[in-house]
C-alpha positions as CSV (number, residue, x, y, z in Angstrom):
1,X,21.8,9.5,1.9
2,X,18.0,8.8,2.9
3,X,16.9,5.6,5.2
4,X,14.0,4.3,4.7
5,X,11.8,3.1,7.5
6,X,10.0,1.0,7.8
7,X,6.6,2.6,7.3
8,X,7.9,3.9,3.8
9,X,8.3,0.2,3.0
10,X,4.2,-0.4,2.8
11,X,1.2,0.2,0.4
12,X,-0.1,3.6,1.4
13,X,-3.8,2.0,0.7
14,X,-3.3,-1.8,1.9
15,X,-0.6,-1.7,4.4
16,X,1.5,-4.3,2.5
17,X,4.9,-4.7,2.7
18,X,6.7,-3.6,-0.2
19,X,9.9,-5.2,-1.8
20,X,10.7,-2.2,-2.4
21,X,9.8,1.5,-1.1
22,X,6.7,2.8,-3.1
23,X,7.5,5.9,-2.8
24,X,11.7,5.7,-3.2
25,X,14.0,6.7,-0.6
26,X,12.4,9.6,1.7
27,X,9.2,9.5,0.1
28,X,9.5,11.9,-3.1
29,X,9.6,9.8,-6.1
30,X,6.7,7.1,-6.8
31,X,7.9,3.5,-8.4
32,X,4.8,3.5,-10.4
33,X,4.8,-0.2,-9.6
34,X,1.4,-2.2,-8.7
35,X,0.7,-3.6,-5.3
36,X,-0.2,-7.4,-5.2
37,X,-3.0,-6.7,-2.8
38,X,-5.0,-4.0,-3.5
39,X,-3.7,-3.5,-7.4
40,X,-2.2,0.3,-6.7
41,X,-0.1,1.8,-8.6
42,X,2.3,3.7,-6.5
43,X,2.6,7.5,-7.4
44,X,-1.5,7.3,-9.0
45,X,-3.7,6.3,-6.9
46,X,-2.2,7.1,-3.8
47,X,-0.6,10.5,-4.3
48,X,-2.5,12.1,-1.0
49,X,-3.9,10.8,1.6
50,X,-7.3,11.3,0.7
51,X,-6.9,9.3,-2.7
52,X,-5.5,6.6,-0.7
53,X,-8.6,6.6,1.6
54,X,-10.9,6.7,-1.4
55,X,-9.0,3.8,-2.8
56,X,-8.8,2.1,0.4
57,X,-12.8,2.3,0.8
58,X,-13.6,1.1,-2.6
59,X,-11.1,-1.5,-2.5
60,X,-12.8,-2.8,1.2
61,X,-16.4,-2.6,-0.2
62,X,-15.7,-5.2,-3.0
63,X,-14.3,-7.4,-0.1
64,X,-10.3,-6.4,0.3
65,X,-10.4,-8.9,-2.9
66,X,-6.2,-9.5,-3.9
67,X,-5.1,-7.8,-6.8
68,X,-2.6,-11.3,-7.9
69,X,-4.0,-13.9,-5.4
70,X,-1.0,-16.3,-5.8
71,X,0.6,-13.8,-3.6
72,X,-1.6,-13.7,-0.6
73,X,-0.6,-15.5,2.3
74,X,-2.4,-18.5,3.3
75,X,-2.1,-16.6,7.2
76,X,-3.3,-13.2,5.5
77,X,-5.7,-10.7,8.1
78,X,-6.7,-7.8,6.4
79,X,-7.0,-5.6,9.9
80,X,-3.5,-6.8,10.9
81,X,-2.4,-5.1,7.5
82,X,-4.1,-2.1,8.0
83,X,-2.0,-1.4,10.3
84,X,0.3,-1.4,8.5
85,X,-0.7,1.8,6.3
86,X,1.9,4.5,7.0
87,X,1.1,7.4,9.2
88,X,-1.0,10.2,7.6
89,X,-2.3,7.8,4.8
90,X,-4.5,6.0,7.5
């Protein structure tokens, strides 16, 4: 059995915490699912890391603008998520 941390728990483009593991347990097998922030599908457009920095820069020069804004956090700081992006995808 795989475990997760915590890094495989966030957009590999946005940084945001993920209900669920984008990429499943250990990694291997995208979701396919969108991410409320930056509107990714998981397994598409971030399938290397330099998709993910492609997507990542077009995403940042329209403004970091949230894919389902009822979702973002009144709180939200686009750097502090950032940091959030999991190593090797930064």
């Amino acid at each position: 059995m795989s475990v997760v941390t915590e890094r495989e728990m966030h957009c590999r483009v946005c940084g945001l915490e993920q209900s669920d593991p984008p990429w499943g347990d250990g990694g291997n097998c995208a979701s396919f699912d969108i991410c409320d922030c930056c509107g990714t599908e998981f397994g598409y457009e971030d399938c290397s890391p330099e998709a993910a920095t492609c997507v990542r820069s077009a995403w940042l020069a329209k403004g970091a603008p949230w894919f389902r804004p009822r979702s973002r956090p009144a709180d939200w700081d686009v750097n502090a998520q950032l940091r959030n992006v999991p190593q090797g995808y930064e």
